[in-house]
Structures are given as C-alpha cells and as structure tokens.
N, C-alpha and C positions, 0 to 999 in steps of 0.2 A: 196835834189837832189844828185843823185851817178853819178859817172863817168861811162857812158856806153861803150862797146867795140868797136873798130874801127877796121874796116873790110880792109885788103889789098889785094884787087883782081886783079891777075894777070895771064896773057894770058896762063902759062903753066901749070895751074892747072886748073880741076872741079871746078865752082865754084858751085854748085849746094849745097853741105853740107850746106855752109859759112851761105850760102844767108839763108836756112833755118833756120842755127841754128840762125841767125837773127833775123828772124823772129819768131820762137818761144821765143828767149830772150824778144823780144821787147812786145809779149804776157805773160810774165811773166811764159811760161811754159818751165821751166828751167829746167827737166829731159832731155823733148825731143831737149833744146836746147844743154844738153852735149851730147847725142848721136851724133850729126848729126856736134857740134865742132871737137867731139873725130874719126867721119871718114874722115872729113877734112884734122886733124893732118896724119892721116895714108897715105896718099896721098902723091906720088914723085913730091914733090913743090921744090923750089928756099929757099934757105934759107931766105928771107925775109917773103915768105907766109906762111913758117912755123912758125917764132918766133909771124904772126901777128894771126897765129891758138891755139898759144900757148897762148897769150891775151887771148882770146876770151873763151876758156876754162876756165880758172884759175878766170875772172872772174864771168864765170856760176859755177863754183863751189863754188867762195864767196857767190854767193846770194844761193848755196842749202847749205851753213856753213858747208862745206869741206874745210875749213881754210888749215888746213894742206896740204892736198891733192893741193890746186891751188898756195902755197907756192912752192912744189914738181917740178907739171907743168910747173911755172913759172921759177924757176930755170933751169931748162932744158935748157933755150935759150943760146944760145952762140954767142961770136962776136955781142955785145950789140954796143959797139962803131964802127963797123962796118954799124951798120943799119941807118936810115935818121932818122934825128932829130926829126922829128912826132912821127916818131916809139918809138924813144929813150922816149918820153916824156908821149907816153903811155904807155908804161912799167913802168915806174915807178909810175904813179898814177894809174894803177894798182897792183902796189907791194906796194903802202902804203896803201891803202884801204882794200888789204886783212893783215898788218900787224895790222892797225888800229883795224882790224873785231875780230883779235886774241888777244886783249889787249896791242898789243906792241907798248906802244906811242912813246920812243925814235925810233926803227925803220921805223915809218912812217914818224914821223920827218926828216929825215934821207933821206928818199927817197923821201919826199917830194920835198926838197932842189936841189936835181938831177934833180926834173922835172924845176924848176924855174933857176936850171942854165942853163937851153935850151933855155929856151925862149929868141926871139928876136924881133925885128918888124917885121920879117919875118914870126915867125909863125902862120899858121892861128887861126881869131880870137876865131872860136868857140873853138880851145885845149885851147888855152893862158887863156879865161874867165872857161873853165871850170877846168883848172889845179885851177886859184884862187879860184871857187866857194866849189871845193871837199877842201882844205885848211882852205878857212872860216866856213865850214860846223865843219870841225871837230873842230877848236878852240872852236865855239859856243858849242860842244856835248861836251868837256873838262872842260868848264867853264874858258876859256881863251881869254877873252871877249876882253882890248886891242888888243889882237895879231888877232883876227878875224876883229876887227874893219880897223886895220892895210889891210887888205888881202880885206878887203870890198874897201878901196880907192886905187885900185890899179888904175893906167891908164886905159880906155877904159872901166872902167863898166859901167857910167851912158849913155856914146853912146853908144855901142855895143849889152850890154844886160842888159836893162833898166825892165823885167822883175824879172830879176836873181836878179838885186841889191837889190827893191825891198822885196822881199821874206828875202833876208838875213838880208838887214837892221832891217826889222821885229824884225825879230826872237831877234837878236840882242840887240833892244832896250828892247824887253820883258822881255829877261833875264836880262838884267841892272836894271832892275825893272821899267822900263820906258812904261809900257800897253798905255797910253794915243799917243805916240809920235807912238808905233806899230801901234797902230788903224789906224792913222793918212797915214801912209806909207801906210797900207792895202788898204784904202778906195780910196788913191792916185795912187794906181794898179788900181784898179777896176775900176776909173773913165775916165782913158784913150780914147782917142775918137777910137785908132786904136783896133779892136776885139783881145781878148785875147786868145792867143790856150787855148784849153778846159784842160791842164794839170794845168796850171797856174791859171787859172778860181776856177779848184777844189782844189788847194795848198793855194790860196789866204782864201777861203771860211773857208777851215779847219781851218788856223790859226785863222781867225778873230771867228770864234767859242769859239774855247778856251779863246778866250779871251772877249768874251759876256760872258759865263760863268763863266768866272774868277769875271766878277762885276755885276754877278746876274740875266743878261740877258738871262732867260731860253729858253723862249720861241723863241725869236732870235737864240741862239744856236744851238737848233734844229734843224730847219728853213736851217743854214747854212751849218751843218753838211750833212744836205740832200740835200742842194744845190750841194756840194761836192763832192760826192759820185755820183749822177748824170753824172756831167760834168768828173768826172773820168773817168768811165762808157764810156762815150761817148770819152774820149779820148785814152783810152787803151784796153775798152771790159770788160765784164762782169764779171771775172772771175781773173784780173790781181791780184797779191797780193798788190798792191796799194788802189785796191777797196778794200780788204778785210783790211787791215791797216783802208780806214775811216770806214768801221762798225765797226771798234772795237773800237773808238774816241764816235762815237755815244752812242753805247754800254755803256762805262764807263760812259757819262754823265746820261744815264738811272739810272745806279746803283748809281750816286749818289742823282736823285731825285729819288729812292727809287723804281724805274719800275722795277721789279728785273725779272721777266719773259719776256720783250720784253730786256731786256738787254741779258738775259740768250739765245734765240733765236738767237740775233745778233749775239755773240759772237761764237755761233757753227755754223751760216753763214760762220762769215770769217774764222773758223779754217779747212772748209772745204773744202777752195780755197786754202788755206796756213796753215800748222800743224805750223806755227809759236811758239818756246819758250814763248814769253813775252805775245802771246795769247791765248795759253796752260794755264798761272799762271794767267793769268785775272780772266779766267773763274771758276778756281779751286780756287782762292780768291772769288768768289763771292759765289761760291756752298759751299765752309768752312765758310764766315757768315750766311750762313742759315739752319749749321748744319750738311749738307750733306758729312761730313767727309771722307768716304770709297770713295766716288767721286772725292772731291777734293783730295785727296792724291795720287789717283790714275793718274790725269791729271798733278799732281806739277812732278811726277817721270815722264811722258811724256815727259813735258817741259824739263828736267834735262836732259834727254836721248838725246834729240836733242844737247845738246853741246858737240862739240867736244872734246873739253879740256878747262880749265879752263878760263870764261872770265867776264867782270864785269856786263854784263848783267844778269848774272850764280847769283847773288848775292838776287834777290830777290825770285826767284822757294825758292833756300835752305834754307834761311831765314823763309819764309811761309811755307814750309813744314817742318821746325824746330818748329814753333811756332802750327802747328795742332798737332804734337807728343806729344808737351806738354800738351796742352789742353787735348788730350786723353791720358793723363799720363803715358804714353810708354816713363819713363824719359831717360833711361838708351839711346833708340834711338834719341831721343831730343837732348840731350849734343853731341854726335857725329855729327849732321847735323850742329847743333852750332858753333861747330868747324871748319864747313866745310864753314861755313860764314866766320871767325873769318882768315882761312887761302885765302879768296879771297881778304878780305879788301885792301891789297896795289892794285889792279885792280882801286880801286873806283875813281870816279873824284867826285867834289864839288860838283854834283848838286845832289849825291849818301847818304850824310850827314847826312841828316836825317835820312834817313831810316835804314842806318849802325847803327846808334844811337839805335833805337829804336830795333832794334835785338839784341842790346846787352846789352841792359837793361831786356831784358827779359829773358835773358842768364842768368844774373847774378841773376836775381829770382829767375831760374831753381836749379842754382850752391847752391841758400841758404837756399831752402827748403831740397836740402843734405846734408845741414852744410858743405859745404866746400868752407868755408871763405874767404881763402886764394886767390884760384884764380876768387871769385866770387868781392874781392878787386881790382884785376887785371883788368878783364872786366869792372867794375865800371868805374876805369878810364879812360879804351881807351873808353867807350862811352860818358863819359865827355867829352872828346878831341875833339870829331867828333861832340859833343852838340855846344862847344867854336866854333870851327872852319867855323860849319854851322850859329851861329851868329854873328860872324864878318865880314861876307859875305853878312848876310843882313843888318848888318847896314853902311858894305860901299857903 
C-alpha cells in the first residue's frame, strides 16, 4: 500500500486540473495525471494550493520513476512550516517515498521522523494510519522486521484500520518465516462479516496465493491469483498497473509449474498496461531459459533503460543480463555488467542475499576461466559474505 496525494482545493483557483489529474492518478494513468498536475502548478493559486500541486506532481512522477525529477518539484516548495500540519505531514511522506524509491534509506528515515513528529490526536485518522502504514511497509521491504512490527502496534490500527493491520501483519509474519500464523491473519480478513472493498479483497487473495504456493497448493494458488486480479479489476479498472502487477504474480507461478506460454502471454499483458522494469526482467528471464537470447537481452536493456539512476531494484535486470553475456560468451561484456552489479550491492537490503550471492559466484567463474585469480578471490569472498549473512537470517 503507497501513500496517495492529497488534494487542497481552494476557492481561488480552477480546480478543474487537480480534480482530474486525480482522477487519472487514481486510474493509474499517470502521464495524463502529470499533465493536468503540471497545469494546476501553472495556475495563480495561494501559496498553499500550490505547495498542495506540488505534492501531487512529485508524486505522479514517483510512480512514472522520475525520482529525480519529483525530488526537484518537491523541493521547490517554500515556507514548509508556514503550511498546516496535514500539509506539513504530507510532504514529508511524500518526500520519503520518493527517497525511499531512489535507494536513499537514511533520507527516508529522515523524513519519515518529520512526518511522525506532527502527529497528534488531532490529526485526522486516515494521514496518522497512513503515515504508520507507508513506515511499516518499508521496514518490511528493508527486512527490518522489529521496527515494522513496532510501527504495526501503533495506537488506533486495530480500531481504525482493521483492514490495513491485517494485510501488514501478514506480510510480516511471512517474512519472520511465520506462513502458518500469515494464513491465519489472511483467512481472518476474509472472514469478517462487514464486505471487504474490493482493493483489499484482491491484496488479501494475492497474498494468501503466494502463500498456497509457497506449501504446494497449486491449484488454490491459481484459483486465488485469479480471484485477485478480478476484484482488482473491479476495484481500479481494467487497465490500472495494480491489475498488471497481479498478472505478473500469476505469470511467474505459471513459469514455475512450467506453463511457459500462458506465462509468456501474461507477462506481455501486464507490460502492456505498465513497461514496468522488474516486468520487463521477468519476461526476459523467462525468454533467456528457453534460449531466446537476442529477446531476452533486448527486454533486460529496456528494463535498465527505465531506471533512472542507480537503485536496488537495478540489481537483478544487470545481474541477468550479465549472466546471458556470459552464457553467449561476449566475456569481455559480461565482466563489465558484472561490475555494474558488484557497484550496486551497497543498495541491497537482506531479502536481496541470495541473489547477490549467486551473481557473484558466477562472476567469479567468469573471472577464472580468464585466469585472473586475483580478483576472482576477491568476489569469492564478498559472495560468501552475502551466502553467511543470508543464513543467519534464516536460522534466526
């Protein structure tokens, strides 16, 4: 769940833009929502409806990964402690979300902290639960499971948003390695006597999927995958890149019972609602194990081209498109993309471990069919490291 923009409509400006670019935001159609932010901004407003246009912008440009660019925007505002404390507390959870988005944990940290020095009993409760839920979200995406836990039992989540808890408890327990106790929380959603909105319907479904999956439940998986996807559908519209995010959950559990053509289909579904990076490398990971090389390498530089600047999501496109160079023995450009992993690794959070591991083990194979030992000893080690560090995580 992300922090959505929050609109300040006031008597001396059009609000005509605002309302739209809303409304295209809220359909996921986020080009047409920067236009119609970006004539908003241009508008002789009140300095509050401009710092609340400058929100709004910076974050439709997070979700188009113009990180920089809504850094830029957002910075523009002035007289921060001039504005009302709502104001103040969305600007900052939207300035840590797009720090977050750009790798910069200490800065979201940071500004986190500015939003939760605002709060009071006074603030309304949907900022107050959603300032903790964007907070617990990222601890969980960090692998900083205390501190999310912490942010889960704040005052007023099990009254207020009894859905939100829920979902995060989830997640929560799963990554503690706790699936049975997730289930349990899922099933405990689901079975509420009050109707569920249909967003929460299809967040509940997806998660309890991955996790039928996880203990073999294929056919359930499915089942709920599609359940998901559905009630998305019905909750956002056809087309949102939420719908396209679950065909691509679906998709991967295809490819991993081996349906590689209806996965193959899915996946060019949702890259068609959303060029998404990480469903750009999906696709070109599945087209590279079945050979289709010149395909996949052509989709992993897509995926790379969408990033702005350097972030830890950036870490598995160059990775796999370091490990097809090699496979097509273009060693000389293999080592170079190698590299380009080897310089994101401080990005990575814990749950990133493995897979660092595993790229640079294959680095270091690279390194010693050229005989050069030296820094092929090097990588050995830092892929130990990140071998260590990913099992002592699982056996705490």
């Amino acid at each position: 769940m992300t922090f959505w923009p929050i609109l300040f409509l006031v008597s001396t400006c059009d609000p005509a833009p605002a309302l739209e670019g809303k409304r295209f935001f809220d359909q996921g159609k986020f080009a047409q929502a920067e236009r119609q932010f970006r004539r908003a901004l241009e508008q002789p407003c009140d300095a509050a409806q401009r710092f609340a246009d400058r929100i709004n912008l910076a974050a439709t440009l997070r979700e188009r990964n113009a990180v920089v660019e809504a850094k830029t925007v957002l910075g523009g505002a002035t007289d921060i402690e001039q504005m009302s404390a709502e104001a103040q507390i969305t600007y900052w959870n939207c300035l840590a979300l797009i720090e977050e988005h750009a790798g910069h944990s200490p800065q979201a940290d940071a500004a986190y902290r500015r939003a939760v020095a605002l709060l009071t009993p006074s603030t309304p409760v949907r900022l107050a639960i959603q300032t903790w839920t964007n907070i617990a979200r990222q601890r969980l995406r960090q692998g900083r499971l205390p501190e999310a836990e912490q942010a889960l039992q704040q005052p007023g989540w099990l009254h207020d948003r009894p859905f939100t808890f829920h979902l995060n408890l989830a997640e929560l327990r799963r990554l503690q390695g706790r699936p049975r106790e997730a289930e349990e929380n899922l099933r405990a959603l689901r079975r509420q006597p009050a109707p569920l909105p249909a967003q929460v319907r299809g967040a509940a479904a997806n998660n309890l999927a991955s996790l039928a999956a996880a203990r073999g439940s294929h056919r359930e998986a499915e089942a709920l995958w599609k359940d998901a996807g559905q009630a998305w559908r019905e909750a956002y519209g056809p087309n949102h890149p939420i719908v396209a995010k679950g065909l691509n959950n679906l998709a991967a559990h295809y490819v991993a019972r081996k349906r590689f053509a209806e996965a193959e289909a899915l996946y060019r579904e949702a890259i068609a609602m959303q060029a998404d990076p990480l469903m750009l490398n999906n696709l070109a990971t599945l087209l590279h194990q079945r050979g289709r090389l010149t395909e996949a390498e052509d989709l992993y530089r897509q995926a790379l081209r969408l990033f702005e600047k350097p972030k830890r999501e950036a870490i598995q496109p160059n990775g796999n498109l370091a490990v097809l160079l090699a496979d097509a023995g273009r060693v000389d450009e293999a080592l170079a993309q190698f590299q380009q992993v080897v310089q994101l690794l401080p990005l990575a959070v814990p749950m990133d471990e493995p897979t660092a591991a595993r790229y640079l083990e294959r680095y270091e194979s690279v390194l010693r069919r050229r005989r050069e030992s030296a820094e092929a000893g090097r990588v050995a080690a830092l892929a130990m490291r990140y071998r260590v560090r990913s099992a002592l995580r699982t056996e705490d």
